[in-house]
Each structure stands twice: as structure tokens, then as C-alpha cells.
C-alpha positions as CSV (number, residue, x, y, z in Angstrom):
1,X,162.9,-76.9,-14.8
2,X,160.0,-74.4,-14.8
3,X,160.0,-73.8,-18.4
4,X,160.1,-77.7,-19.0
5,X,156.6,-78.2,-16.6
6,X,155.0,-74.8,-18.7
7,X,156.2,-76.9,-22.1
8,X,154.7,-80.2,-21.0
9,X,151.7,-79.0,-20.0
10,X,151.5,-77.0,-23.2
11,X,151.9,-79.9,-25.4
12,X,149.6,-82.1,-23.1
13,X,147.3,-79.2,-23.4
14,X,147.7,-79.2,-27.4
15,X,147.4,-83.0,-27.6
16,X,144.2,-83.1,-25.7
17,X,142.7,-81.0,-27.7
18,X,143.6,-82.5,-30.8
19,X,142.5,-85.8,-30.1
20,X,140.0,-86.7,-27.2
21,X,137.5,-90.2,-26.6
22,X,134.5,-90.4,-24.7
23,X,131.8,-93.1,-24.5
24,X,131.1,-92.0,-27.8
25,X,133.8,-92.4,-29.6
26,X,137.6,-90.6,-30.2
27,X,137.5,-87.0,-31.6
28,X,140.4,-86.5,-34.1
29,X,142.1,-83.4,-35.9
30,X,143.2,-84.1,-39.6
31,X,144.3,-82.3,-42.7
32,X,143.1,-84.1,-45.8
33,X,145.5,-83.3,-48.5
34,X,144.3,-81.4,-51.9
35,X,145.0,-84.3,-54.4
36,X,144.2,-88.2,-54.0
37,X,146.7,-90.7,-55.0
38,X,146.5,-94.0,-56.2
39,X,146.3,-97.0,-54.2
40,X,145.7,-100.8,-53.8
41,X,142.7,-102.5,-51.6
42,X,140.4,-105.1,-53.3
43,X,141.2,-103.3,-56.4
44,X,143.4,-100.1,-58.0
45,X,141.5,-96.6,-56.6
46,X,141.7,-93.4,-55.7
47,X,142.6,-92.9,-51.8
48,X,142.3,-89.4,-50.2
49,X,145.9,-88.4,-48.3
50,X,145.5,-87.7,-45.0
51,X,147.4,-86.8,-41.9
52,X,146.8,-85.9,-38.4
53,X,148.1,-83.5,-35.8
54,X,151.8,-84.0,-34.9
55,X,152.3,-86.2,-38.2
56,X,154.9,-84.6,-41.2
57,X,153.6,-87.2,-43.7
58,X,150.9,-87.9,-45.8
59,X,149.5,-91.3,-45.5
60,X,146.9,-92.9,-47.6
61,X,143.1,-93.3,-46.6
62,X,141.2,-95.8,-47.6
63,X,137.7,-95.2,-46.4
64,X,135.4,-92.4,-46.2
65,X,134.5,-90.2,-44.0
66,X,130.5,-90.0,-42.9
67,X,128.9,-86.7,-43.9
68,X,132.2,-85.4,-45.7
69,X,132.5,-84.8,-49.7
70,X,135.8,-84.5,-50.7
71,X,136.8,-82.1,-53.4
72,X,140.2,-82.3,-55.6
73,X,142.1,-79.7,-55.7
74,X,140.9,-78.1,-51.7
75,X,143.0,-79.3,-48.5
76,X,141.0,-79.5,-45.6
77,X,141.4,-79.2,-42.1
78,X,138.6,-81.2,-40.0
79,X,137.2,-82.9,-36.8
80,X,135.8,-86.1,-37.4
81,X,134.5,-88.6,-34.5
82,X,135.8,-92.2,-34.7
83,X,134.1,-95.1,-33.3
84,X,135.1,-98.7,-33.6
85,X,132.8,-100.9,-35.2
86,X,131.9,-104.4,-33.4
87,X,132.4,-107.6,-35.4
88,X,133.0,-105.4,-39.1
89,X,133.1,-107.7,-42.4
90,X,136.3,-109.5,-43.1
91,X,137.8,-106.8,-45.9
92,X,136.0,-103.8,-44.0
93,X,137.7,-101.4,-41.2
94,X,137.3,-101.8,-37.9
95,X,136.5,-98.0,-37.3
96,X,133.8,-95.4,-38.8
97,X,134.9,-92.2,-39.3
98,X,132.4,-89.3,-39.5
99,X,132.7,-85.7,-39.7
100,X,132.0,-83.1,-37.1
101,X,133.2,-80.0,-38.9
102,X,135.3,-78.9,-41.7
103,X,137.7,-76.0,-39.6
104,X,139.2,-74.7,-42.7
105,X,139.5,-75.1,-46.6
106,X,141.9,-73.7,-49.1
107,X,141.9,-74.2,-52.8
108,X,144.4,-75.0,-54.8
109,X,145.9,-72.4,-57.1
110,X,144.4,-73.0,-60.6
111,X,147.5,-74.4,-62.6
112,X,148.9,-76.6,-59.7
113,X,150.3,-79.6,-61.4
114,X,149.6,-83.0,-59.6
115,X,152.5,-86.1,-60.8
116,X,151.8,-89.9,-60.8
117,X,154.0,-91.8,-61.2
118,X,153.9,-95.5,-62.1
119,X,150.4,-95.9,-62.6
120,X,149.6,-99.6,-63.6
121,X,147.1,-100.0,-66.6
122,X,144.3,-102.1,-65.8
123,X,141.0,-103.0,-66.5
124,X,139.4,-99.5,-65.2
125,X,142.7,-97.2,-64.7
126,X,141.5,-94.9,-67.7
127,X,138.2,-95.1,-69.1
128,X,136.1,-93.3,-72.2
129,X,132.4,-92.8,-71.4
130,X,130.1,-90.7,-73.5
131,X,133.4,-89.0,-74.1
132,X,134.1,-88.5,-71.3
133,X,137.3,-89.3,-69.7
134,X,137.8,-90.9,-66.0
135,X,141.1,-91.8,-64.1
136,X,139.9,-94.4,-61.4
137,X,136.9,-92.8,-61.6
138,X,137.5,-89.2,-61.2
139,X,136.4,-87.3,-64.1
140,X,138.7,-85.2,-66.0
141,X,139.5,-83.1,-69.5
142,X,141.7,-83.8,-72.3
143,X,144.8,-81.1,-72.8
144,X,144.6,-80.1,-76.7
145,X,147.6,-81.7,-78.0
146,X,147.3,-84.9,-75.5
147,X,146.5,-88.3,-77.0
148,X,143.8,-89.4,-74.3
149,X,141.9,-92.5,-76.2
150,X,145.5,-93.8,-76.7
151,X,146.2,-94.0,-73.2
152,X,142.5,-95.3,-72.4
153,X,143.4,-98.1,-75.5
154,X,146.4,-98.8,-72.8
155,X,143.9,-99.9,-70.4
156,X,144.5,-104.0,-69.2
157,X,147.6,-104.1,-70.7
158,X,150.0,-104.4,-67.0
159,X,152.2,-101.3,-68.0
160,X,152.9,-98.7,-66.0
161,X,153.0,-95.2,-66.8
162,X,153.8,-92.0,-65.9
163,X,150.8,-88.9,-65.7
164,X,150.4,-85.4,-65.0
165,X,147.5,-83.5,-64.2
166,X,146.7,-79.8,-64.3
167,X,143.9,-77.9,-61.6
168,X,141.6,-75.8,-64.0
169,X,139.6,-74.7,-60.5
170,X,136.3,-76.2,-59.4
171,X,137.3,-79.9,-58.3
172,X,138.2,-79.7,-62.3
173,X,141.9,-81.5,-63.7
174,X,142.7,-81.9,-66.9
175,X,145.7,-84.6,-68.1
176,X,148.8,-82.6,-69.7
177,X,151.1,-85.5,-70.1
178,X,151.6,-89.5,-69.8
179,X,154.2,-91.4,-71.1
């Protein structure tokens, strides 16, 4: 019985600490994952993965978090403050998330692969600008042998299809494959 009142308190102790409100607001631990993945809200975009203390899976975020820039290819570990916003517009959240310090970053290994699969094609999913090339926005490079502006031609047609992307280092991918 004395072991299960030590590990009770333990976890209460670890739970606290993890997550906390005051008048201010709730304090929350989360690990933001290194790679965003695609997701639906008013339109097709790029959603950070995040989960928080005590959680196995990665669930998708759809807002941002104040003060924070994320960075593909680095998982994070942060505090951020949460607050609930009074009367918030219609197809806005309810809560404001806003950092209160990054507690540790790691960087992906240069040559981690990141998979999508199922990616619908439209209007915006891969665009050509000044040659450049964006996937829902994020910027990335052309692998020699891949056939980029015929996947950007794909654009608004409803297929899906399959990508993969390679981490060159600096917040950098560069597309490998699609079929």
C-alpha cells in the first residue's frame, strides 16, 4: 500500500508539473513533432503534429502557436500558456496558444525520409513560382531525376498521390518520389 501512496503522488507530482492553470491561463508541456502533415480546415494545409505529456500519438494542430517558429525537420519540446478566448469568430479556436519556452530541440538526421500518402491534387497542393517549388506552401527542391512541373501540371485535377520527401538539413526537403 505504501509503494502505491509514493506512486500516486509521483504521478500527481509529474502531472502537476506538466500541465498547471492559474488566472492566467493553463501551462502545457508538448512535443511538436519534426515533420507537418497534411490536413483539412477551410482549405488543404500543412498542420504541425503535436502531442502532449502522457499522450503516445501524434495528433494534428491546426493553429499556431504565439511567439513560436516552427522549423521542418527539428522536434521540439515546449511550454506554451493557453488561454481561452471569449466570443472567438465562428471558424476560429476557442483557445490562444503562446509559447513560454522551447525546453529542447533536436534535428533531424540529414537524409530522413518523410512519406505522404494520398495527397489530393488541388488548386494549390504543388505550385511553381519563380522556379521555385512549394508543397502547401512549404518550399522545397527538386531531386535530379524527379519530374516536379509534371506533378505541379497535376494540380486541380482531384487525384491523389503518393510523395516522398528527403531532409537536406536547414528546415531544407527536397521531393524524391510521387506517383
Amino acid at each position: 500500500m505504501y509503494r502505491g501512496i509514493i506512486s500516486a503522488a509521483i504521478i500527481l507530482t509529474t502531472l502537476y508539473g506538466c500541465s498547471s492553470e492559474s488566472s492566467q491561463g493553463t501551462e502545457k508541456l508538448l512535443t511538436i513533432d519534426s515533420h507537418q502533415s497534411t490536413c483539412q480546415g477551410m482549405f488543404q494545409q500543412l498542420c504541425m503534429r503535436t502531442k502532449s505529456v502522457g499522450n503516445n500519438e501524434f495528433e494534428l494542430f491546426y493553429g499556431d502557436i504565439e511567439g513560436f517558429t516552427y522549423s521542418w525537420g527539428t522536434l521540439y519540446e515546449v511550454k506554451v500558456k493557453i488561454t481561452n478566448i471569449d466570443n472567438p469568430p465562428a471558424d476560429a479556436s476557442s483557445q490562444k496558444e503562446q509559447l513560454i519556452e522551447i525546453l529542447s530541440s533536436t534535428e533531424d538526421q540529414v537524409g530522413a525520409s518523410y512519406e505522404f500518402n494520398g495527397v489530393e491534387m488541388l488548386s494549390s497542393t504543388f505550385t511553381k513560382t519563380d522556379g521555385n517549388y512549394y508543397f502547401l506552401g512549404k518550399s522545397f527542391e527538386c531531386a535530379s531525376g524527379t519530374d516536379c512541373d509534371a506533378l505541379v501540371a497535376l494540380n486541380n485535377s482531384g487525384g491523389l498521390v503518393n510523395v516522398t520527401f528527403k531532409y537536406l538539413g536547414n528546415a531544407t526537403i527536397q521531393l524524391v518520389s510521387w506517383s
